[in-house]
Backbone as CSV, one residue per row, in Angstrom:
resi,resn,N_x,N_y,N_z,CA_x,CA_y,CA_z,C_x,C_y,C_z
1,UNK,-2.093,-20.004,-9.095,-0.905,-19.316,-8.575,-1.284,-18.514,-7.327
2,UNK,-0.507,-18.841,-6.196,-0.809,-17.731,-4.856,0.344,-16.756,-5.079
3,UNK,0.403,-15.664,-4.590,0.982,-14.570,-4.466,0.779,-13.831,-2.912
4,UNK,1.608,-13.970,-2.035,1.487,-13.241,-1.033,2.331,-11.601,-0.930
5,UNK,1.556,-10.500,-0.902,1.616,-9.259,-0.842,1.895,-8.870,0.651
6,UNK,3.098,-8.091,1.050,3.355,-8.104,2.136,3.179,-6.205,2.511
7,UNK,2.101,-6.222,3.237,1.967,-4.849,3.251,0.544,-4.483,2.772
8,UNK,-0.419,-3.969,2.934,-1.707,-3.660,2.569,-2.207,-2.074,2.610
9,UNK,-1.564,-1.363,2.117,-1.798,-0.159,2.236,-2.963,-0.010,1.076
10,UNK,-2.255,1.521,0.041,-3.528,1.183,-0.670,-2.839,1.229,-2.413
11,UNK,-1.458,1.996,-2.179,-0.260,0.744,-3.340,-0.304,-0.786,-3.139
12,UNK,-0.246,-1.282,-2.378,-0.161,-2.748,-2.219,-1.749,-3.268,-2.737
13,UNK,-2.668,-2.607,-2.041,-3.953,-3.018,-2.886,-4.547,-2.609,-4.072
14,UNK,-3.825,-1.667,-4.678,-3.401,-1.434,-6.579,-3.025,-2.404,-7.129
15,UNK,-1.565,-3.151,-6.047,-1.139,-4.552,-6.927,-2.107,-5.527,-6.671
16,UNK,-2.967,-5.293,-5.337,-4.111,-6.980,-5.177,-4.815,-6.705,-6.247
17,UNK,-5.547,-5.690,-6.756,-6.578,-5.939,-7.236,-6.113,-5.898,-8.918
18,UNK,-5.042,-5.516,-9.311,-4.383,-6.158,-10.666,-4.373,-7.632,-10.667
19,UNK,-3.859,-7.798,-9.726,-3.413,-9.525,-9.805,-5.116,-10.502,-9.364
20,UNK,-5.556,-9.803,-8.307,-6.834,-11.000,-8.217,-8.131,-10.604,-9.492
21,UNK,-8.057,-9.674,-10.057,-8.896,-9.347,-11.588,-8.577,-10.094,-12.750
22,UNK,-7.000,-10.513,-12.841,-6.361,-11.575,-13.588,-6.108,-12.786,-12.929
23,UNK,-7.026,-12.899,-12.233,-6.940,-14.460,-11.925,-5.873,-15.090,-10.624
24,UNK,-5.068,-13.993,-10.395,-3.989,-14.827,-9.408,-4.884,-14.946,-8.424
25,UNK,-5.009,-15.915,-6.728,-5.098,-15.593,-5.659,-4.012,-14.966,-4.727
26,UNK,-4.721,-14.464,-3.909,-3.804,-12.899,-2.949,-4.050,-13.315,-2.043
27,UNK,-3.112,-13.220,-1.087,-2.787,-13.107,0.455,-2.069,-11.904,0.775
28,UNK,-2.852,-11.132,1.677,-1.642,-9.958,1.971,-1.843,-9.569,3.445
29,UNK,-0.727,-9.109,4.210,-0.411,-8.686,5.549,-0.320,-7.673,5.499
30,UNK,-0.215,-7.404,7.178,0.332,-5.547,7.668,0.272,-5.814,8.965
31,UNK,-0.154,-5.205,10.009,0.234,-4.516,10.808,-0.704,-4.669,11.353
32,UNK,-0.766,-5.452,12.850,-2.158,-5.319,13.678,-2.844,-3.910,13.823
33,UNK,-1.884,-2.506,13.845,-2.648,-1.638,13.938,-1.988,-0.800,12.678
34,UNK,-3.075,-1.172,11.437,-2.062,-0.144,10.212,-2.441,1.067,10.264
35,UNK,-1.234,1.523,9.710,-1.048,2.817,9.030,-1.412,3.872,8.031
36,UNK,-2.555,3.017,7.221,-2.485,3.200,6.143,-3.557,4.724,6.142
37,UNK,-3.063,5.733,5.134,-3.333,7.063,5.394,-5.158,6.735,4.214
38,UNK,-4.736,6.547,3.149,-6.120,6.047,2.165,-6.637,5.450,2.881
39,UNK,-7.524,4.930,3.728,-8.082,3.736,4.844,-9.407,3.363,3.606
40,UNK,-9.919,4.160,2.753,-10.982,4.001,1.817,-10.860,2.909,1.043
41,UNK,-9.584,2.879,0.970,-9.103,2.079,-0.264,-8.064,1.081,-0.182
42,UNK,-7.863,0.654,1.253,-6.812,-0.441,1.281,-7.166,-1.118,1.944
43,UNK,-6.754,-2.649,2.264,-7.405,-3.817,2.351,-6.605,-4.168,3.655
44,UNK,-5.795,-3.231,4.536,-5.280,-3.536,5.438,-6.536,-3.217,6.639
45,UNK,-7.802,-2.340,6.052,-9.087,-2.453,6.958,-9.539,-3.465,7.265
46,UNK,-9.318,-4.487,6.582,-9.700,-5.830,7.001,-10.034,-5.994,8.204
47,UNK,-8.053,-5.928,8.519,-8.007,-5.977,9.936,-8.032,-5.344,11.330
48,UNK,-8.624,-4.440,10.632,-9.858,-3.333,11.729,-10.593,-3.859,12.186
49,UNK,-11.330,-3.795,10.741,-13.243,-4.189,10.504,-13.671,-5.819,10.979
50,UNK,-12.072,-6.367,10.673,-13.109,-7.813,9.884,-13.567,-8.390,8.460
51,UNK,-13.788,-7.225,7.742,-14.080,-6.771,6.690,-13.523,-5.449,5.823
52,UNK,-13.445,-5.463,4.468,-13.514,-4.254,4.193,-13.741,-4.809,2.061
53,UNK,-14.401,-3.112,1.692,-14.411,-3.581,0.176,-13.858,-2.706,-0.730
54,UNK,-13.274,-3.194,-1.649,-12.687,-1.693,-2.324,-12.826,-2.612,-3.848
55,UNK,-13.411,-0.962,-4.348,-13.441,-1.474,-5.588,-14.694,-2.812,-6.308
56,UNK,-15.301,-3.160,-5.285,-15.931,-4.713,-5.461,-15.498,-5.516,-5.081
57,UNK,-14.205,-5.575,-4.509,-13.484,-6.818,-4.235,-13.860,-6.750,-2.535
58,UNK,-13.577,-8.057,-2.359,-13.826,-8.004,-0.408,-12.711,-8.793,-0.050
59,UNK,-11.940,-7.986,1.093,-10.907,-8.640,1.667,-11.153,-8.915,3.207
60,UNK,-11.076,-10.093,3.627,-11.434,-10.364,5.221,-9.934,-10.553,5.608
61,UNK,-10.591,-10.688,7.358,-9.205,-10.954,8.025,-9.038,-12.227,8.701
62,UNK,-7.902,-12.755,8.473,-7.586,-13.934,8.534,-6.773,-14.934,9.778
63,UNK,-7.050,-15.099,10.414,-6.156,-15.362,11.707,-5.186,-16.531,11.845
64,UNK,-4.799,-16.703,10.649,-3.558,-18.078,10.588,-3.524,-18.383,8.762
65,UNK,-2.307,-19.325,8.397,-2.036,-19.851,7.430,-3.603,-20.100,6.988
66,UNK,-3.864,-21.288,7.636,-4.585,-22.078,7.001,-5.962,-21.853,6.753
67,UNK,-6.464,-20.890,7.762,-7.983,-19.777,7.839,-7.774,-18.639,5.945
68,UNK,-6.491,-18.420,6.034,-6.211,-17.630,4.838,-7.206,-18.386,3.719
69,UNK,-6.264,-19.505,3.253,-6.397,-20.872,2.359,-7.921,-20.829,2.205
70,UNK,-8.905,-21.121,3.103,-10.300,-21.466,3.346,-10.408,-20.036,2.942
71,UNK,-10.182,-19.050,3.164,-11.221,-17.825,2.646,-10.905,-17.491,1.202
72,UNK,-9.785,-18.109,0.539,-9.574,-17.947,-0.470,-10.517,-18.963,-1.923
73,UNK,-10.696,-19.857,-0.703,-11.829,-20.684,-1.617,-13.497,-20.107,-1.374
74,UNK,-13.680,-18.907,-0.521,-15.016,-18.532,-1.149,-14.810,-17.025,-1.408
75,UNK,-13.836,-17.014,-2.429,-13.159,-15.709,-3.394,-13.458,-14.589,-2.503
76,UNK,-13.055,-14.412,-1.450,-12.304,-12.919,-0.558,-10.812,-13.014,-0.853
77,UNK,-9.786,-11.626,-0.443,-8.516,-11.638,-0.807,-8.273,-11.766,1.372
78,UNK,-7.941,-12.891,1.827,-7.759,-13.003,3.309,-6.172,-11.489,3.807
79,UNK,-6.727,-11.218,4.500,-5.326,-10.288,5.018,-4.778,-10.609,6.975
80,UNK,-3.603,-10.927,6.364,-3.083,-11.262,8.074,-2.489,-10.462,8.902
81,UNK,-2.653,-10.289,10.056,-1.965,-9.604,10.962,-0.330,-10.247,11.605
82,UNK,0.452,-9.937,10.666,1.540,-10.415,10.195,2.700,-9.445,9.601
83,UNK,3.322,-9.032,10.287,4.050,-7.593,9.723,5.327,-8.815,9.389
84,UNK,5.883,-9.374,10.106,7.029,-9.814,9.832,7.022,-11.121,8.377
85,UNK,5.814,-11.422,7.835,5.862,-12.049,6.841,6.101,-13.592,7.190
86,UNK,5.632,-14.242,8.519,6.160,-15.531,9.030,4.946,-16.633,8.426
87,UNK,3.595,-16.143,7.769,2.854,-17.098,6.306,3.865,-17.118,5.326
88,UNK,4.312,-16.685,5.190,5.211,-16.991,3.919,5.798,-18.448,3.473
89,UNK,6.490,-18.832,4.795,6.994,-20.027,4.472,6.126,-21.287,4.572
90,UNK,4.694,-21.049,5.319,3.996,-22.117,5.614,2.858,-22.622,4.049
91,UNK,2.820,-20.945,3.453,1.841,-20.645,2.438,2.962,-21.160,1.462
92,UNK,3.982,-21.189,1.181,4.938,-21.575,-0.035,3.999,-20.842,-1.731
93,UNK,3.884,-19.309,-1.570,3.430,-18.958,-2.261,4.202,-18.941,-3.771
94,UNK,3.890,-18.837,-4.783,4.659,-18.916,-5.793,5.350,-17.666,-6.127
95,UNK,5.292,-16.245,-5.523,4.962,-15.081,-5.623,5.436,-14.444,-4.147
96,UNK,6.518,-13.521,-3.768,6.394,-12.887,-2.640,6.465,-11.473,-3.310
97,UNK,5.513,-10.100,-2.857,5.501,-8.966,-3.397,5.685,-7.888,-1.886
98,UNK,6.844,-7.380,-1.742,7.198,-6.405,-0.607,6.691,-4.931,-1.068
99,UNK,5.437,-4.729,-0.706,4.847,-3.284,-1.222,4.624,-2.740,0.222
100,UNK,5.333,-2.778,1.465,5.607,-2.266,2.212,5.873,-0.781,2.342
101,UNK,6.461,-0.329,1.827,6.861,0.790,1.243,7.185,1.821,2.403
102,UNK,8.189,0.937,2.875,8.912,1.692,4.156,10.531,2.308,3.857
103,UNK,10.262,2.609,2.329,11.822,2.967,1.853,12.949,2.246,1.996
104,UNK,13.187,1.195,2.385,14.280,0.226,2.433,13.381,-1.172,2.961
105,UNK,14.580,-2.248,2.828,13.826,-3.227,2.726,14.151,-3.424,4.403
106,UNK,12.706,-4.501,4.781,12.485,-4.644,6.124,12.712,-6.115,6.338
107,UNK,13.224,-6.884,5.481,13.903,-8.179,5.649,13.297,-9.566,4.622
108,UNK,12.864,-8.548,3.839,12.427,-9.761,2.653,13.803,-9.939,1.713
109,UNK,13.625,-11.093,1.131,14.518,-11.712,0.798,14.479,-12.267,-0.850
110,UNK,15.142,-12.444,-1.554,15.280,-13.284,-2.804,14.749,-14.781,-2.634
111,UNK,15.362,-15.047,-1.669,14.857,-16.687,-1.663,13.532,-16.958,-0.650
112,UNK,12.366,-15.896,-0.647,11.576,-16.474,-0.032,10.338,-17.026,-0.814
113,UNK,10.779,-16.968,-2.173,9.762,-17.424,-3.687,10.556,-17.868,-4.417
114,UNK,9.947,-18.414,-5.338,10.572,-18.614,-6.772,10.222,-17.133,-7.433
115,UNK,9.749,-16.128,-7.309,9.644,-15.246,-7.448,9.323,-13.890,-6.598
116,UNK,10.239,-13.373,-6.311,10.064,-12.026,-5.702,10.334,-10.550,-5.817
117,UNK,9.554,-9.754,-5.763,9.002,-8.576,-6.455,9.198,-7.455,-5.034
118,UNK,10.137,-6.583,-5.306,10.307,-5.307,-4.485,9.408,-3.729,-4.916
119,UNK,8.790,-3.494,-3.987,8.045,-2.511,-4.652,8.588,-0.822,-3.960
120,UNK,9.203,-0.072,-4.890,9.932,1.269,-4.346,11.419,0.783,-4.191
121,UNK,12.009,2.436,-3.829,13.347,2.458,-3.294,13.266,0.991,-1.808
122,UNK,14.480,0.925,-1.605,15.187,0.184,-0.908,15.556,-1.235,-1.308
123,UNK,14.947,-1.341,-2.543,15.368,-3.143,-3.069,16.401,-2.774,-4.547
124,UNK,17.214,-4.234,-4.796,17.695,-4.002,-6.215,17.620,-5.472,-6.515
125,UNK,17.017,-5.542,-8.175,17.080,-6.510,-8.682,18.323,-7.093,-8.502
126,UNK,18.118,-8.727,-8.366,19.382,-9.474,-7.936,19.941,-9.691,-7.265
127,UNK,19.726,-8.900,-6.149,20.491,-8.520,-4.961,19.154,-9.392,-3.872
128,UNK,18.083,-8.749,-3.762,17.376,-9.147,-2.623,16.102,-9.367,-3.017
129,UNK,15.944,-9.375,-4.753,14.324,-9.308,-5.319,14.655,-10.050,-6.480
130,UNK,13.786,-10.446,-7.745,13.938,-10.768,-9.340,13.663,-9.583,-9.693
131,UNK,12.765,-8.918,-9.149,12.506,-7.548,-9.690,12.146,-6.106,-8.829
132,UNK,12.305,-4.824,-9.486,11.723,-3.660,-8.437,10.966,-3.183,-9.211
133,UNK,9.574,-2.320,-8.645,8.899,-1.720,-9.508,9.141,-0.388,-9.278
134,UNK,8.746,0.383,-10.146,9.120,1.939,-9.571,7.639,2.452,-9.560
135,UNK,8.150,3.600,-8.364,6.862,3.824,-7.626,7.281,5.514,-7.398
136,UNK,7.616,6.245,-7.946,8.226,7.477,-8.499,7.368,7.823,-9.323
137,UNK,6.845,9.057,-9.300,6.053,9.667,-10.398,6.086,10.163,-11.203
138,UNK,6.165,10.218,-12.191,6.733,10.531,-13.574,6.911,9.396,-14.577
139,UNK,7.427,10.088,-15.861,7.495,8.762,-16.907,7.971,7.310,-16.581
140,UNK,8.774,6.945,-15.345,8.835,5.747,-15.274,8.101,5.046,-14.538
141,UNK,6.954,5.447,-13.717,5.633,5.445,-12.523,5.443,3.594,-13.238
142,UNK,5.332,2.742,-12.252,4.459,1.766,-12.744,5.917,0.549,-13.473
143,UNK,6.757,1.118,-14.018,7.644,0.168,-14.572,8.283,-1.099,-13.847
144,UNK,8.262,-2.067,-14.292,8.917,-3.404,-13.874,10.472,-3.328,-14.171
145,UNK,11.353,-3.400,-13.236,12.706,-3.317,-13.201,13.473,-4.460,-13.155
146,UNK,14.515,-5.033,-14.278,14.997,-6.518,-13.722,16.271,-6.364,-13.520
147,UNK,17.008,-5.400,-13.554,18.015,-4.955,-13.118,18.171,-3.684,-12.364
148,UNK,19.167,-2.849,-11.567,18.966,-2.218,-10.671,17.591,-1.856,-9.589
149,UNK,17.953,-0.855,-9.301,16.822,-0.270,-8.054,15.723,0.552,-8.826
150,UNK,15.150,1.311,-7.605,13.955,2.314,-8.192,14.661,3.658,-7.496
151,UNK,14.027,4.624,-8.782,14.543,5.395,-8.135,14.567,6.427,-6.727
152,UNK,15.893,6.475,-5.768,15.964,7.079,-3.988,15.086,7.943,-4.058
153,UNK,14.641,7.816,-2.813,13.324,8.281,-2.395,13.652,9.915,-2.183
154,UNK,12.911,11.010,-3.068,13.334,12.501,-2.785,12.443,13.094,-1.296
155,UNK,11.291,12.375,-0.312,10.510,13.056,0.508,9.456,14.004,0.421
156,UNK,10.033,14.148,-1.301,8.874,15.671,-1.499,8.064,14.217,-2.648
157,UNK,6.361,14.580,-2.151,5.173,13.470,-2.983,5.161,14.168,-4.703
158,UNK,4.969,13.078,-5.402,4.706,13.444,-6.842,3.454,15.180,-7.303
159,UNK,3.406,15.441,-7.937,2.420,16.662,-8.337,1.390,15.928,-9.158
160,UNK,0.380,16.473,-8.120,-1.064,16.430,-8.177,-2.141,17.718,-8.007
161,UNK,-2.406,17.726,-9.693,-3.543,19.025,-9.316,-2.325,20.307,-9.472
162,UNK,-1.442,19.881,-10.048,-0.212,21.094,-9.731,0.331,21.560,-8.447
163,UNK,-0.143,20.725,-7.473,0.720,20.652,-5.587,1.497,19.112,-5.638
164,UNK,2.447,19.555,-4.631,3.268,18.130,-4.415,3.142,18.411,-2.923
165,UNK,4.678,18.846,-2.441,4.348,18.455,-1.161,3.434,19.300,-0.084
166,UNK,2.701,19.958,-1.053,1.256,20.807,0.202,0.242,19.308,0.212
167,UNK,0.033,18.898,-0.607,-0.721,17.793,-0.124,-0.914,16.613,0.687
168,UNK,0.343,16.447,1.467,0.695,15.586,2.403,0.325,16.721,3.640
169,UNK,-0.105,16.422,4.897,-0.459,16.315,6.363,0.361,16.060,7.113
170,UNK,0.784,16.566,7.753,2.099,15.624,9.006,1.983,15.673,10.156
171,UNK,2.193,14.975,10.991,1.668,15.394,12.512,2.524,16.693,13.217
172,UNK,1.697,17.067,13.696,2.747,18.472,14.359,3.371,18.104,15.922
173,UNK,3.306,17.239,16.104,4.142,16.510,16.957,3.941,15.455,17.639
174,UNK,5.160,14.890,18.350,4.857,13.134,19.302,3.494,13.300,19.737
175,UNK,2.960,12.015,20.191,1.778,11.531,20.835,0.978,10.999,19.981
176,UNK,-0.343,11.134,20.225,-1.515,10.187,19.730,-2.242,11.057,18.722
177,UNK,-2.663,10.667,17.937,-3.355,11.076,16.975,-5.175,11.699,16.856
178,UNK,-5.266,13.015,17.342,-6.677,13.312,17.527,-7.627,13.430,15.883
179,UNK,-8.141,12.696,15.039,-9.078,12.488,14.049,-10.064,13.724,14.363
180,UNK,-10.000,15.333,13.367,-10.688,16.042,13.751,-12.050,16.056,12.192
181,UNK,-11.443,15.401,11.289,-12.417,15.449,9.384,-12.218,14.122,9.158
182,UNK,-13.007,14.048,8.731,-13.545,12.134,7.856,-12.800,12.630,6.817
183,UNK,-12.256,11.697,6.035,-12.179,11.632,4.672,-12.952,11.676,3.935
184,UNK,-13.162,12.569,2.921,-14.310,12.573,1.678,-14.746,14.022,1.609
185,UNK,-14.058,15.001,3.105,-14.555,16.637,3.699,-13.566,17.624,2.704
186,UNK,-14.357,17.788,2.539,-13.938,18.999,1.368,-13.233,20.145,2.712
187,UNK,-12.110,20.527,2.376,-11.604,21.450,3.344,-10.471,22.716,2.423
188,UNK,-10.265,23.428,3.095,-9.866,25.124,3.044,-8.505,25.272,4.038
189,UNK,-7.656,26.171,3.154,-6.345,25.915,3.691,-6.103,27.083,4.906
190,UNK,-6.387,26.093,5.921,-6.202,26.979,6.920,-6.869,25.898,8.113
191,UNK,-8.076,24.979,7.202,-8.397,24.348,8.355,-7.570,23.232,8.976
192,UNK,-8.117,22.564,10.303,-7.262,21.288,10.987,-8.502,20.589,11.196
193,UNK,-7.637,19.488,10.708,-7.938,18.218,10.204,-7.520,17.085,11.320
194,UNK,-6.605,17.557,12.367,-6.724,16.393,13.023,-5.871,17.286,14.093
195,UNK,-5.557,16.849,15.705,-4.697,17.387,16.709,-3.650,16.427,17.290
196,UNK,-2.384,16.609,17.588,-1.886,16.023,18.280,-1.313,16.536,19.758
197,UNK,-2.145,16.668,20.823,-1.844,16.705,22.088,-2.324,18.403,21.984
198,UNK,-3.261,18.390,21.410,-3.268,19.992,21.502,-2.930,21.331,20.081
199,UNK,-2.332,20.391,19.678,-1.400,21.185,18.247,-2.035,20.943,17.307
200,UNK,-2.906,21.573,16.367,-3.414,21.250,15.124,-2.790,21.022,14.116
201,UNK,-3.382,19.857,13.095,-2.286,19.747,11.989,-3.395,20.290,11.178
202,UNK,-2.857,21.102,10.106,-3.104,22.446,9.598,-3.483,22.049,8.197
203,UNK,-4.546,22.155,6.992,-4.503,21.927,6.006,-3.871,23.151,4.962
204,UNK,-2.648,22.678,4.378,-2.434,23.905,3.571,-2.563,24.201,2.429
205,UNK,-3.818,23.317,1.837,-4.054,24.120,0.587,-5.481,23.680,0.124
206,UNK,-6.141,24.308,-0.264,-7.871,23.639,-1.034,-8.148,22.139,-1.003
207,UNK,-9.198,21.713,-0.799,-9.407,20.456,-1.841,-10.221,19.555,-1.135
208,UNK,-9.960,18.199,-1.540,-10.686,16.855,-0.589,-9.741,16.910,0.232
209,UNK,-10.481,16.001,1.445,-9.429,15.454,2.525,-9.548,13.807,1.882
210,UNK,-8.765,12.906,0.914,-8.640,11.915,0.734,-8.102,10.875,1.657
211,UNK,-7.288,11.807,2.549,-6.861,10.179,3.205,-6.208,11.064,5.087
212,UNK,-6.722,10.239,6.071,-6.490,10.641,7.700,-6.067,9.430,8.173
213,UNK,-5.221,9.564,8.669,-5.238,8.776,10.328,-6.138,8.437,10.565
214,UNK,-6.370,7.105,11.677,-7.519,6.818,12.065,-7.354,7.223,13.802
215,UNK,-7.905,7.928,14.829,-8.603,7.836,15.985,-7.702,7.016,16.759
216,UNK,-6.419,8.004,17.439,-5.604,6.915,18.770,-4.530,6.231,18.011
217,UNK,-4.354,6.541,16.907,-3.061,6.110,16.374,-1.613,6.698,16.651
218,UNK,-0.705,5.960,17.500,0.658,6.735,17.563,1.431,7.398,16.609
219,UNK,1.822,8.902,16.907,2.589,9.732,15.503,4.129,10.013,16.228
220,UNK,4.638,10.531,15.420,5.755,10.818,15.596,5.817,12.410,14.810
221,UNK,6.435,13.313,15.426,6.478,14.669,14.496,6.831,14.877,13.054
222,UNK,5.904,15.099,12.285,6.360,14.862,10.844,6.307,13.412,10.414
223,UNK,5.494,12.735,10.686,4.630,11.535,10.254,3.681,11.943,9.548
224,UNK,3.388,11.355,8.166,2.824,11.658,7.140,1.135,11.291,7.810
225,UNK,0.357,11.874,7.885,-0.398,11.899,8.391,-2.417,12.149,8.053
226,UNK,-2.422,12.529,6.795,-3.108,12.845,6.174,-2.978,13.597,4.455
227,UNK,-3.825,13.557,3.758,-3.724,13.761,2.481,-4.963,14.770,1.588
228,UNK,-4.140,15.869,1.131,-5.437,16.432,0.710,-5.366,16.455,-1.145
229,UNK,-6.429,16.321,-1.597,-6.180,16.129,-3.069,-7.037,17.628,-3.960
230,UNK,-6.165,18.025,-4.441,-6.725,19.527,-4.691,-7.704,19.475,-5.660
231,UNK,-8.047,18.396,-6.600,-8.780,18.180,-7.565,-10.102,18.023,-7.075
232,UNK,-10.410,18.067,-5.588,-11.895,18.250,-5.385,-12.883,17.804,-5.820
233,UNK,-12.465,15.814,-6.038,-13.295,15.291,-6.767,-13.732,14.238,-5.549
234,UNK,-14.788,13.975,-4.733,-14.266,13.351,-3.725,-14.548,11.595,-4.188
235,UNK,-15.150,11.497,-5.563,-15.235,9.810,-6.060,-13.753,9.425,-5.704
236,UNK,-12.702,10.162,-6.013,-11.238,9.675,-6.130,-10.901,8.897,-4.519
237,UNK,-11.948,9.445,-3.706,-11.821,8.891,-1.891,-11.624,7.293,-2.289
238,UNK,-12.789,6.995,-2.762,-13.453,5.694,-2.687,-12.717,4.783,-3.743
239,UNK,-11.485,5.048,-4.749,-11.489,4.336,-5.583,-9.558,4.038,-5.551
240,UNK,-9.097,2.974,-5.896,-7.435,3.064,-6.238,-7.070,4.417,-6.848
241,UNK,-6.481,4.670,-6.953,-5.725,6.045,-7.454,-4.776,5.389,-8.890
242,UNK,-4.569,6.222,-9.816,-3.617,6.074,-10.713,-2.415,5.579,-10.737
243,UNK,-1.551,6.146,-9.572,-0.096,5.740,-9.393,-0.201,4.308,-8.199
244,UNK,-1.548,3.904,-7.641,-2.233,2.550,-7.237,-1.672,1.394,-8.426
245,UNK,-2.631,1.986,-8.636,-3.190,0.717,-10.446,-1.710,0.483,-11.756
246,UNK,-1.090,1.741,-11.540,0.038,1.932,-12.173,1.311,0.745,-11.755
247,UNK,1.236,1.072,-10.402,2.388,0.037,-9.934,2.086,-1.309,-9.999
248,UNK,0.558,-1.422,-9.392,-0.386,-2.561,-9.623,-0.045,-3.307,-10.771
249,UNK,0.192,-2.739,-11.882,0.450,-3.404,-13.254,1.945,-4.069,-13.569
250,UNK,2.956,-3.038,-12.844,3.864,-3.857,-12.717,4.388,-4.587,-11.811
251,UNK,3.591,-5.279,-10.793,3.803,-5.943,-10.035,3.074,-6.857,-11.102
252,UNK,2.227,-6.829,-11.588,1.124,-8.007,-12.368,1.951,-8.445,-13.651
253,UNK,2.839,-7.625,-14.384,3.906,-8.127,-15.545,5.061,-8.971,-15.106
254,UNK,5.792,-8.061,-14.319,6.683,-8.876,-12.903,5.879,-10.359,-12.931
255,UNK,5.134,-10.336,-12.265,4.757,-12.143,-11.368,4.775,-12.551,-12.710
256,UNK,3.503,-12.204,-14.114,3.651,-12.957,-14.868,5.313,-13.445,-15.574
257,UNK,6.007,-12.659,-15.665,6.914,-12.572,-17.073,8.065,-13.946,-16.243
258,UNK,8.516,-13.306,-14.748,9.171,-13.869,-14.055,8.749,-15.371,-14.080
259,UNK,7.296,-15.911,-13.708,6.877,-16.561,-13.352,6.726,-17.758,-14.571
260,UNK,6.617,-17.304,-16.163,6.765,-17.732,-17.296,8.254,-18.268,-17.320
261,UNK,8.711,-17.191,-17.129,10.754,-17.571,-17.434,10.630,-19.037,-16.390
262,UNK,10.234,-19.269,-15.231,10.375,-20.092,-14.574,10.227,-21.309,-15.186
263,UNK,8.843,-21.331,-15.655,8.463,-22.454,-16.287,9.318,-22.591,-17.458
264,UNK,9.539,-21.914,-18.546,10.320,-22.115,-19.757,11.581,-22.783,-19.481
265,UNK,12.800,-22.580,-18.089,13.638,-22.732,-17.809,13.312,-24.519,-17.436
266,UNK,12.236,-24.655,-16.729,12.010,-26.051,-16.613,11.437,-26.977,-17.713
């Protein structure tokens, strides 16, 4: 079974590494220059590096359909520089998974699988997916949805360590992104962690710095921008996160359950 994952952050690579540990093969895209704030832990480094490993797993980068295919036969998870999802139709994956997670959907569709899987607010079962997962923190974190949506996005991040939204970073305004702490830097609320055009973005509360911007990346004011995790554990840098692996699972029940009904129906 292929499964193409559209989006490679480091939710989307919670669901790769559920699904390629059970056996599916993974294809997943993003963004010639991603976004992704965890950079430790998501497989959209690929297409930085060339390379990248998380977890044990190694995901390379892939420069067409068919380069994907070939790296999938010497067990890497290939990642394309492909935001708009245009492997999709050439790969005829059995599996399309939108873990994009740009709060509404960015033009994936019901009929671009025999099975397709919306991950967060902006999708509803039936409508534009078979299924949504919820990606909300709290008792329903991780659940496979086959009817309605997940639940609208509130802006303020789940509680961690007993902080919610002190732990998000934001840029303090337009321009380019100055990288002032690596991830893994234990930092104090008061320090800056990164500049934009002069303006420090400010850490406001104890802890690890888990997740930055990378060096020359375009922001916008109040672009989520960095991440501090108050639990001051800095292994958590290097590894999927809980509400990762959580969603991960129901994207991995999703493909299976959906993917069973398919066959039973035939």
């Amino acid at each position: 079974m292929l499964v193409v994952i559209r989006g490679a952050g480091d939710i989307a690579t919670g669901a790769a590494l559920r699904l390629w540990r059970a056996g599916i093969q993974v294809v997943m895209t993003d963004l010639e220059k991603p976004t992704a704030i965890r950079r430790t832990v998501a497989f959209s480094q690929a297409i930085v590096h060339g390379e990248t490993v998380v977890e044990g797993v190694t995901a390379r980068r892939a420069e067409s359909p068919d380069q994907a295919l070939e790296l999938l036969k010497s067990g890497v998870i290939p990642v394309l520089a492909d935001p708009e999802g245009a492997c999709v139709p050439v790969l005829k994956p059995a599996a399309v998974v939108d873990a994009i997670l740009a709060k509404k959907n960015l033009g994936t569709n019901i009929t671009d699988a025999p099975v397709v899987i919306g991950v967060g607010p902006g999708f509803t079962a039936g409508t534009d997916c078979h299924a949504v997962v919820e990606t909300m923190r709290g008792h329903t974190l991780g659940r496979a949805l086959y009817e309605g949506s997940a639940l609208p996005n509130t802006g303020i991040p789940g509680l961690i360590g007993g902080f919610a939204g002190e732990r998000v970073l934001r840029a303090p305004a337009d321009g380019v992104f100055h990288q002032l702490l690596d991830i893994g830097a234990q930092v104090k609320l008061g320090d800056i962690a990164g500049e934009v055009g002069g303006v420090p973005m400010i850490c406001t509360l104890d802890g690890v710095l888990r997740g930055i911007l990378p060096e020359g990346t375009p922001v916008h004011k109040g672009m989520k921008s960095g991440d501090v995790d108050p639990r001051c554990k800095i292994e958590h840098c290097y590894c999927a996160s809980d509400k990762a692996l959580a969603v991960g699972g129901g994207v991995l029940e999703a493909v299976l359950s959906l993917s069973g009904a398919l066959k039973t129906a035939r």
